[in-house]
C-alpha positions, 0 to 999 in steps of 0.5 A: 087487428089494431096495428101500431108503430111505437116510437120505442120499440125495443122497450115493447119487445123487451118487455114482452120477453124478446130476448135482444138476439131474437129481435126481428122487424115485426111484433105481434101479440097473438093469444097470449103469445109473442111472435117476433119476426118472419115466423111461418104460419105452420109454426104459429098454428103448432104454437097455439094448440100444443101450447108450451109454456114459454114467451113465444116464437122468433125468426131473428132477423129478416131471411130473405127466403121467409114469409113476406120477404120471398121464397116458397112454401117451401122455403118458409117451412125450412126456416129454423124458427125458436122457442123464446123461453121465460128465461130469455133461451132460444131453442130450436122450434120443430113444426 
């Protein structure tokens, strides 16, 4: 996995389809698909085999109770993950 800091990250996000309100710490590029934030693994794993037609998945923000921020497994499948639609949408993502 190549790893970068881009000087101009919000134009990266942008043009990869972050809506602004979706922004969080982290970008990743993964098969196709944007991941921006915190998102837990389960979602990423649901994401890649059913596929939707949409830019990807955001965990706006930094919760304290995510992947790598703390929490538990637990805490981490409760958070409220969303769908980034081509139109820049966000809806609620169920994994």
């Amino acid at each position: 996995m190549d790893l970068t800091e881009d000087p101009q990250l919000a134009q990266f996000k942008v043009a990869n389809g972050v809506p602004v309100g979706a922004a969080s710490c982290h970008t990743a590029l993964v098969d196709g698909y944007v991941v921006e934030g915190h998102v837990p693994s389960g979602a990423i794993t649901k994401l890649l085999a059913e596929r939707p037609d949409a830019v990807g998945l955001a965990l706006p923000g930094m919760p304290a109770d995510s992947p790598g921020m703390g929490g538990t497994e637990a805490t981490w499948d409760a958070q409220d993950v969303l769908l980034i639609q081509y139109d820049g949408q966000l809806i609620p993502y169920d994994y």
